[in-house]
N, C-alpha and C positions, 0 to 999 in steps of 0.2 A: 113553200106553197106558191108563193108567188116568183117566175123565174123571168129576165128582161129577153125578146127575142134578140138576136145579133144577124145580121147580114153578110154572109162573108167579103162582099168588096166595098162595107161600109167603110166611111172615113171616122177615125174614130171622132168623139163628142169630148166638148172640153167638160171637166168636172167642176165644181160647184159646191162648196163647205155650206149647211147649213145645221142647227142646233134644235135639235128636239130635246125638251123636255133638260135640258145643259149635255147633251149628250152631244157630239158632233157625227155628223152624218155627209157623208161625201154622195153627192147627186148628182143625174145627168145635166147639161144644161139643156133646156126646154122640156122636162121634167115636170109634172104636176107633184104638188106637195103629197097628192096621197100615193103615188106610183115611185116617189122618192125612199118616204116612209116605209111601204111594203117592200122594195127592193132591199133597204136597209134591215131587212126583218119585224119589222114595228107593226104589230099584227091589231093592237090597241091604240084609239088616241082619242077617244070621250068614255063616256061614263052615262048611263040615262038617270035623269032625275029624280025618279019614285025608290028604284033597285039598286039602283048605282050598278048595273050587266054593263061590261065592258061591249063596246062598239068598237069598229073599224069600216074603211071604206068599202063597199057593198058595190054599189052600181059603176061607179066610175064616171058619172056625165049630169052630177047635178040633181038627182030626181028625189034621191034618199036620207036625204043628209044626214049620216052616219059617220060621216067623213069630218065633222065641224070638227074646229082645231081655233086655237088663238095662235095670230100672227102679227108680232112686235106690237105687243100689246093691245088688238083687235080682236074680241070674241066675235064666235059665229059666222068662223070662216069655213067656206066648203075647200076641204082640201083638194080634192076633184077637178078644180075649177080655177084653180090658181098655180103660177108655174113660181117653180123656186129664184131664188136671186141668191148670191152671193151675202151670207151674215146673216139669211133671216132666222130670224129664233121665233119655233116654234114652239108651241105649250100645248097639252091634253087638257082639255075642256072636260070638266069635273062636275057633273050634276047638272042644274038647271042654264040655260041661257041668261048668260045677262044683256041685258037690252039697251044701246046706246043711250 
């Protein structure tokens, strides 16, 4: 569903190891976590609180948050909105928000 555009005279992009859910997942660098995710095919990564209906990123810029995800130990991160680094381990956010 989700496919990355390529440039034919782009340079290529160095890659970038990061861990979903203990999974490994190779990303672009400057990459946002949710556009990591879907490239990697990861179509899920919350859960809504009442149903538990699996969620994914929607909007792409913040509006929706659909896209919430824990990162190295940080719930209620907008994946959208945050670009990958090198080791970061990500988690699916499962039900309610917890609150700092």
């Amino acid at each position: 569903m989700f496919k990355r555009l390529s440039l034919p005279d782009a340079p290529a992009q160095k890659t970038v190891i990061v861990y979903f859910d203990g999974r490994q997942v190779t990303a672009k660098d400057g990459d946002t976590i949710a556009a990591a995710l879907l490239s990697a095919g990861v179509e899920v990564c919350r859960t809504t609180p009442v149903s538990g209906s699996p969620r994914g990123p929607y909007c792409m810029m913040g509006v929706c948050f659909e896209c919430l995800v824990e990162v190295d130990n940080i719930p209620n991160v907008q994946g959208c909105q945050v670009l990958v680094k090198e080791g970061m381990q990500i988690r699916s956010q499962n039900g309610a928000r917890r609150l700092g």
